[in-house]
N, C-alpha and C positions, 0 to 999 in steps of 0.2 A: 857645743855638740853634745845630743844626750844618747847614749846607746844602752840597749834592752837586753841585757845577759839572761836569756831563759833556760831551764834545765828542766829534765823531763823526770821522769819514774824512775827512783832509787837513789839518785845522788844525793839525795838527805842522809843516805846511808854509806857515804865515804867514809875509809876508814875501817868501817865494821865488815861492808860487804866484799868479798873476793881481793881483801887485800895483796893477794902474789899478781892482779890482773891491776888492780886502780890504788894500789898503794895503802899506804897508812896513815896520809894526810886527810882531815876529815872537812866536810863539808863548807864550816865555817873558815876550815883553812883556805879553800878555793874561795869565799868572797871577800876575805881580808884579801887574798892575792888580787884578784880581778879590781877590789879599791886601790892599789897600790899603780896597778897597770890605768887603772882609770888619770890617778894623778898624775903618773908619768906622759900620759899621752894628752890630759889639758881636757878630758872628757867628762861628762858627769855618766855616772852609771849606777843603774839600777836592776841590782841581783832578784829572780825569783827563779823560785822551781813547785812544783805541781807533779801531783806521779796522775792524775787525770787528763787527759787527751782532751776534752774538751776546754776545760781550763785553758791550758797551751793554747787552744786553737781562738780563747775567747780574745788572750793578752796578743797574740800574731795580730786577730783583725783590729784590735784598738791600740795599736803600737804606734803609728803616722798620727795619728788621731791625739793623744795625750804625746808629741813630741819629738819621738822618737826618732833618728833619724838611721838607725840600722838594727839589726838586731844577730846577737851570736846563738846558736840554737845547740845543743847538745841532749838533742832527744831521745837518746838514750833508746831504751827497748822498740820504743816507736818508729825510730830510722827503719825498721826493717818490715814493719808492717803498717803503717800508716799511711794511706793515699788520702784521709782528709788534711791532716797534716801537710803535706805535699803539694795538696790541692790552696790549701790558705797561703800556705806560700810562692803560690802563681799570682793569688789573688790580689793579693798587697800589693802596694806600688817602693815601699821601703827595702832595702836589699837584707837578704839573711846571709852569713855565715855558717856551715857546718861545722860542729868543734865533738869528738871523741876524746876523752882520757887514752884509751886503749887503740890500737891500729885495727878498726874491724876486717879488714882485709886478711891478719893475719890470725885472727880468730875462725871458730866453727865456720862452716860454707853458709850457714843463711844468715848470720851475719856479713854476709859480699853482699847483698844489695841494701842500697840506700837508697826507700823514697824519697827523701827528704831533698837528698843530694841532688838529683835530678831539679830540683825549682832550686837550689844554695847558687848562688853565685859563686862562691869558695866552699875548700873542706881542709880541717888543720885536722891531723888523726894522727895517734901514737904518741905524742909529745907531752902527754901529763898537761899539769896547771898550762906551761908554757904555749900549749895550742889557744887557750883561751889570750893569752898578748899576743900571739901572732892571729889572731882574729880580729881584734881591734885594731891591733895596727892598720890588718886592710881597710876596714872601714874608714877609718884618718882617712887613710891615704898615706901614712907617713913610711918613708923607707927609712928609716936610720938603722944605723946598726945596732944587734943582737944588743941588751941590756944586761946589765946582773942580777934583773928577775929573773933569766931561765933559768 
């Protein structure tokens, strides 16, 4: 199974940006972790991020196409304003994931809506790195218990 871990605008800047909000683990730390969770769950994955929207929208429509058989999205600033986004994600026949660092719920009030979440099958929020393995996991399918990656 190959899954498509996508990140949207700013997450190249974990670490540096709003560390008291997303920590001080930095970007490359989330794709060693997300390799780790890829080995633990028998998947091959392949990390990207884009801070342009259409990019995003290019790797969503050619996702099924080169492979892929799900995809975890952490679209970051676009969750809340994106209905092409939203829209690609109707479009696709491959299932996505919503993954936040931060619980946007419990963040500013326009941070509550989420295009994206609307077409997500799922949404892992608040949890740090560890929403990105509980995203994969759903995609498996696999229920096993918590690991010592969280």
């Amino acid at each position: 199974m190959k899954l498509l871990i996508l990140n949207g605008p700013n997450l190249n800047l974990l670490g540096k940006r709003e560390p008291q909000i997303y920590g001080h683990e930095t970007y490359d730390d989330l794709v060693d972790y997300c390799g780790l969770c890829g080995m633990e769950f028998g998947v091959e994955l392949e990390v990207l991020q884009s801070n342009h929207e259409g990019i995003l929208i290019d790797l969503l429509q050619d996702a099924e196409e080169e492979g892929f058989a799900g995809v975890v999205l952490n679209a970051a600033g676009y969750t809340h304003t994106s209905i092409a986004l939203m829209d690609t994600i109707k479009a696709i026949s491959i299932p996505v994931v919503e993954v936040h660092l931060s619980n946007i719920m419990e963040r500013e009030e326009f941070r509550h809506t989420s295009y994206i979440g609307k077409a997500c099958v799922a949404s892992f929020m608040g949890e740090g790195f560890a929403g990105y393995r509980r995203a994969i996991e759903f995609l498996v399918g696999d229920r096993r218990p918590e690991s010592s990656l969280n």
